[in-house]
N, C-alpha and C positions, 0 to 999 in steps of 0.2 A: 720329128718327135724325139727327144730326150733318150739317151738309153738310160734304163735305171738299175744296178748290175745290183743286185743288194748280197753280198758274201757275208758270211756265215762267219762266226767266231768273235767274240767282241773282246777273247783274247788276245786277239791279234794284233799286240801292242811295239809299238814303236823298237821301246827297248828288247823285244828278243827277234825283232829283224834281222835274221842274217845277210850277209851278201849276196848280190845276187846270183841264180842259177839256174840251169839253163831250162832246167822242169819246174820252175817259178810258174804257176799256172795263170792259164792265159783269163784276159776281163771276160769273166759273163756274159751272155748275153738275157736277157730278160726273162726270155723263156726258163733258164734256165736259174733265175735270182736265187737265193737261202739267203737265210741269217733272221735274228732279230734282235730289235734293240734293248738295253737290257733293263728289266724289272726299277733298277736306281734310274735311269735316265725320263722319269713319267714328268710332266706337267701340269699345273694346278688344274687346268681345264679336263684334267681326268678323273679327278674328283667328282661324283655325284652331286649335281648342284643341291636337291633334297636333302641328300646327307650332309650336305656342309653347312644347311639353314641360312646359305648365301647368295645373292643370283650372282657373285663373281666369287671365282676360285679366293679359298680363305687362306691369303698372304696372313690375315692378322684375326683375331679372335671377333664372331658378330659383333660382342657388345663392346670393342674396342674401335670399331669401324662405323663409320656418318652411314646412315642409307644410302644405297646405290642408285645413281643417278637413271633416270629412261631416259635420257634424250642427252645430247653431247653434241656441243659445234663438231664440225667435220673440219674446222681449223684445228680443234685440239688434236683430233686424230693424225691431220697433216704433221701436225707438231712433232704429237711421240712419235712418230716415226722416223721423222728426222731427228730426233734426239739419241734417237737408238744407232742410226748411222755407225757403221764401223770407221768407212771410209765416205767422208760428206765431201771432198774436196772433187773437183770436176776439172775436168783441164779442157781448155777450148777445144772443139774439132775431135776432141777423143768418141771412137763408136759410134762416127757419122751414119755408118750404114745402119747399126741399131736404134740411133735416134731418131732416123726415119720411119724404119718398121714398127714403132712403139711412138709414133705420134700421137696416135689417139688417146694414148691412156689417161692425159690429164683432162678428155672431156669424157671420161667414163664416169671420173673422181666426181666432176662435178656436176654431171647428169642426175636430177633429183629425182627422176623415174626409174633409175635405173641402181641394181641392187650391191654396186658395186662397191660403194665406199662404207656401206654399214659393214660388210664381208671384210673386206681388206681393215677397219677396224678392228674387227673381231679377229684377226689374223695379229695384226702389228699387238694387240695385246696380250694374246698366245705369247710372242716373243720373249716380249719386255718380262712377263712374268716369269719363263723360265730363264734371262740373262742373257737373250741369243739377239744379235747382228737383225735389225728390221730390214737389212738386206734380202734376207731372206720371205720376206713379207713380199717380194717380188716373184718370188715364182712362181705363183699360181696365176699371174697375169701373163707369164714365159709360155706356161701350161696350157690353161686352161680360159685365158682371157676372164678369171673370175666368174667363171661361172660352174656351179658348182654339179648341173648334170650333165657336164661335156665328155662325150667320146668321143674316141680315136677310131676308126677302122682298123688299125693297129692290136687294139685291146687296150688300150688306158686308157681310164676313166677318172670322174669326178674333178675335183679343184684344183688336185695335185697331181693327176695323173698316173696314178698307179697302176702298175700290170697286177692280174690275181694272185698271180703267188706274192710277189714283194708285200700287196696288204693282207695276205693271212701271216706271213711270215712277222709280221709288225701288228699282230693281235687284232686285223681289219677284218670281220667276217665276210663273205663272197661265199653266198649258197643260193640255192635255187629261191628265190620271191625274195634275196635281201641282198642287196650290193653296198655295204659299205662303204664303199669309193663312193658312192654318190651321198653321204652323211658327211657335210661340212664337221660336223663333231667330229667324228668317229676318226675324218680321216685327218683333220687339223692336228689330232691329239696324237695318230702316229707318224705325222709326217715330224711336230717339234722334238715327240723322242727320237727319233733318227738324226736328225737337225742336229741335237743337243748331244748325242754322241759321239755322230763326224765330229763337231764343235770342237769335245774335247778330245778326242784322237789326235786331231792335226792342230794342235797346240795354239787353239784360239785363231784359228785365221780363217776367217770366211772365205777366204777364196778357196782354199784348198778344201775347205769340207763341203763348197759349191762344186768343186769338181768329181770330189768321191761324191754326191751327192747322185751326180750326171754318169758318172761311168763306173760307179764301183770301188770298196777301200785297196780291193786287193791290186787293181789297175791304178791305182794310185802310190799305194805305195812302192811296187816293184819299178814305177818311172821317180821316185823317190830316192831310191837305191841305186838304181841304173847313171842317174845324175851325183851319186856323193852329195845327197841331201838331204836335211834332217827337217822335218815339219816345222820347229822353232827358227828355223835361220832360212828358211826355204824362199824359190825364186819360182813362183807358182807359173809365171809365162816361159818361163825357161827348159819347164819338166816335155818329159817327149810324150805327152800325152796329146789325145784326138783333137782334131781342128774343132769339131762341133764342141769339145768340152772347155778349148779354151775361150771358143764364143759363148758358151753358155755364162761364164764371168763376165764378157763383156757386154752381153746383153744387160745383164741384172744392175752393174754399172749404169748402164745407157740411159736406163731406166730410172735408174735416182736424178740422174743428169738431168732430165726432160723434166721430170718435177721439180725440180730445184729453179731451173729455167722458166717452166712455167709461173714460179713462187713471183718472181718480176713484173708480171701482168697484173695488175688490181683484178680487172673483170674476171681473174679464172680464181683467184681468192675469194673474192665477195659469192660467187658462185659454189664455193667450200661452206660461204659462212651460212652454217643453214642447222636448225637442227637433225640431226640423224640418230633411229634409234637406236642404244644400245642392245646386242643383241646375244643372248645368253641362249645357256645348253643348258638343257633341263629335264627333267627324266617324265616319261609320259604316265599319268595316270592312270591304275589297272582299269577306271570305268570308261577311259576313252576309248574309242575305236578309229576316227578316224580326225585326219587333218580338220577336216568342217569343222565336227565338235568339236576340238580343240579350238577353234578360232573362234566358234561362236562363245565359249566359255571365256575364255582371255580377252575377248573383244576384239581381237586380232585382225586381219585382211588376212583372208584366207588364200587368196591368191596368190598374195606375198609368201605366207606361209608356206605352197605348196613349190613355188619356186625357190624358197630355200631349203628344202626338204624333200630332194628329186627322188631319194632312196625309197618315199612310200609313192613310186610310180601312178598308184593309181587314187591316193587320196587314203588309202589303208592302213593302218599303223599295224607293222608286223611285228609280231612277239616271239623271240625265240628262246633260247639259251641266257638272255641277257635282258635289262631293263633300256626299251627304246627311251633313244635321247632327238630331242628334236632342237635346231636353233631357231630360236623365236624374237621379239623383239620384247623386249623390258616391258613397254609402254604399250598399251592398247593403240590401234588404230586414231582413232581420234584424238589423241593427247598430239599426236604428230602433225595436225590440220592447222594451229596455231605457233607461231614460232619465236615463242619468249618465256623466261623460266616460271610466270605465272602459270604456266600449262604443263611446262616438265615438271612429270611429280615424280617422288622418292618413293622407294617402297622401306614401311618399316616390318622387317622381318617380325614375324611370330615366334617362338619358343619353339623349338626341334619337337616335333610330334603334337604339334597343336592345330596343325588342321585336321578338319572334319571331311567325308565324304562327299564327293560334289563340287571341294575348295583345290585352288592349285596353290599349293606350297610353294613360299620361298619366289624364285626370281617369275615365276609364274601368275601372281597372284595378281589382280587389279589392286594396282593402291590407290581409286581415287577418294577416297573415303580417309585417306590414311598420312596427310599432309599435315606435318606441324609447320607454325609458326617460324618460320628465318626474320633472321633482322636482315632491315634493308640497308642492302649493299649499294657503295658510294665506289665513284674510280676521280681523283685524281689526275687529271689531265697533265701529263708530261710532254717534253718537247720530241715533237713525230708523231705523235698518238694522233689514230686519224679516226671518225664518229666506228668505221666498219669494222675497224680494229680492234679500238675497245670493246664493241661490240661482239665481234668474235671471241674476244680472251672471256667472255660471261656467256655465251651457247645463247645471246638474241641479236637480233636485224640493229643494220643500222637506221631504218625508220622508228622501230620502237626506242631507242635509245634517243633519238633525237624527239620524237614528238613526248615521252617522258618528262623531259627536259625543254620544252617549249622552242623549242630551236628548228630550222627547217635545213634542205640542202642546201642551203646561201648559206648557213652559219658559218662563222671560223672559231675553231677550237685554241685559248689558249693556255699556254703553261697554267697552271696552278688553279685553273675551274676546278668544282667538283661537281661532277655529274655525277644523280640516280639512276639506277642499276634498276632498282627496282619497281619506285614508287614514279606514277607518272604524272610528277606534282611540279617535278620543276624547279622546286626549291633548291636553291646553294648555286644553281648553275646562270655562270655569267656569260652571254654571247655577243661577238659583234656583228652583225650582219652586213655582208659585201652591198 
């Protein structure tokens, strides 16, 4: 298990580091964590999704923004994330032992039973929104294997792993009937301000704010010092810092490595190409009580819900200090049983304060009542386009793409067809069959 040293001062900048000395105080240990990250460093997913009148954090004004998708290829997800890459380059044989121990995780991704790649979306989008390394979109799999009500006999809990103090210290409530460690919200939204602070401490390098991440700023920076090194120009394998924290880089590495690897297999791709729901945080209404109602009102799988919602242990929605947030999926249960954008519906947001009692606001709401009209999308067949491909760049199968299109798995696709995206008529598209 990770130590997470979290110290205290977020003054504690670069430029008034002095040299080192000999009562430099020594790393943390967990027990022992302070600090928090500060007020400027919050992420859009901290936003009240209600308040925002958006079921994704408002990058851009509602009425400037297309409705939000419920359903998304799990290629697109593969995508940003790899787009977000700091570092995408992989060297043969690098972190053989960690590409071992993290073999499984590209059959986690593409396990369609299994809740791991709607999370790790909802993670990798965390990111991207606040400007941070989807490197880091890795450690809740380092952690916690993505799963979000994992303990430690240690004391760290949840997705991220946090010990109690470090998530009160980072605005995560932990009191009797409520663990926020175990709220993918709660604790996504303070693991990226932290994230997003190391980030900018150690002068954009992911690896180094992977390491304060793992052992603490102040154990960091004093083997910073002790080295004649400056964050900007730094030799992160080089600093005398702990064996487990320079594996913890090379883990998260490893890890990009084995997907990227994995990216080479068709079957572990076409196995991504699937719809998955989008899955939003959204604040619980005062007449709820517990997960069931909410599911039965959303139309949700309440099972699902209850598994991504470990922090109401017992199905209970706890009320404190604060307005519970739960992460749900966009889309009702049954929008998900068919896998083509005929079934992915959009929500069109209502007006800020226009639902009624009874109604779930904003990213909660069923929209299936609430679909306009899209004009039918056409693709273009270019050279390498393959049926599952293009299928995947549009969130359906490549069965539906091809029976659409009158074509079967004999067909060959080439240059300069145009195949329907959406209408399954067939029209424009020319095939040769083997």
């Amino acid at each position: 298990m990770s130590v997470r040293a979290i110290a205290g001062g977020l003054a504690l900048l670069w430029a008034l580091a002095g040299p080192a000395r000999a009562d430099d105080p020594p790393a943390p240990t967990p027990a022992a964590a302070t600090g928090a990250a500060p007020a400027t460093a919050t992420g859009p997913a901290t936003v009240p999704v209600v308040d925002a009148g958006a079921p994704r954090p408002p990058a851009a004004t509602a009425s400037a923004s297309p409705p939000a998708a419920t359903t998304r290829s799990g290629l697109d997800i593969y995508r940003d994330f790899r787009a977000g890459l700091a570092d995408p380059v992989c060297e043969p044989g690098a972190s053989a032992r960690w590409r071992r121990h993290f073999a499984q995780a590209p059959g986690q991704l593409a396990s369609p039973r299994s809740d791991v790649l709607p999370l790790f979306g909802y993670v990798v989008d965390r990111l991207r929104e606040a400007h941070l390394p989807t490197e880091f979109a890795l450690i809740p799999f380092v952690e916690s294997g993505y799963r979000p009500g994992a303990r430690s006999p240690q004391g760290p809990a949840g997705l991220w792993q946090f010990i109690a103090l470090t998530a009160r210290n980072h605005k995560v409530a932990v009191r009797p009937g409520y663990d926020g460690r175990l709220s993918p919200v709660d604790s996504t939204d303070a693991a990226v301000r932290y994230l997003k602070t190391l980030h900018g401490m150690f002068a954009g390098d992911w690896r180094l704010a992977v390491m304060a991440y793992n052992a603490g700023e102040y154990r960091l920076l004093g083997a910073l010092r002790r080295a004649g090194q400056r964050p900007a120009e730094a030799d992160p394998a080089s600093l005398p810092m702990p064996a487990i924290t320079h594996a913890y880089v090379r883990k998260l590495h490893a890890l990009s490595c084995i997907l990227e690897e994995a990216e080479d297999r068709d079957a572990w791709l076409q196995a991504l190409d699937r719809p998955v729901p989008v899955l939003t945080a959204a604040e619980v209404p005062a007449h709820v009580a517990t997960l069931d109602a909410l599911a039965r009102q959303h139309g949700a799988d309440a099972a699902q819900l209850r598994r991504l919602n470990p922090v109401f242990g017992d199905g209970r929605v706890v009320r404190g200090s604060g307005k519970p947030r739960v992460l749900l999926p966009s889309a009702p249960a049954s929008a998900l049983v068919a896998a083509g954008p005929a079934t992915a519906r959009s929500l069109v947001l209502p007006a800020p304060g226009a639902t009624t009692p009874g109604e779930f606001p904003d990213a909660m709401a069923d929209a299936s009542a609430h679909v306009e009209p899209q004009p039918a999308r056409t693709h273009t067949v270019a050279r390498g386009d393959s049926a599952w491909r293009i299928a995947g760049r549009y969130g359906i199968t490549a069965s539906q793409l091809l029976s659409r299109n009158g074509l079967d798995a004999r067909s060959v696709l080439h240059p300069g067809m145009v195949l329907a995206i959406d209408a399954a008529t067939g029209a424009g598209a020319t095939a040769v069959a083997e």
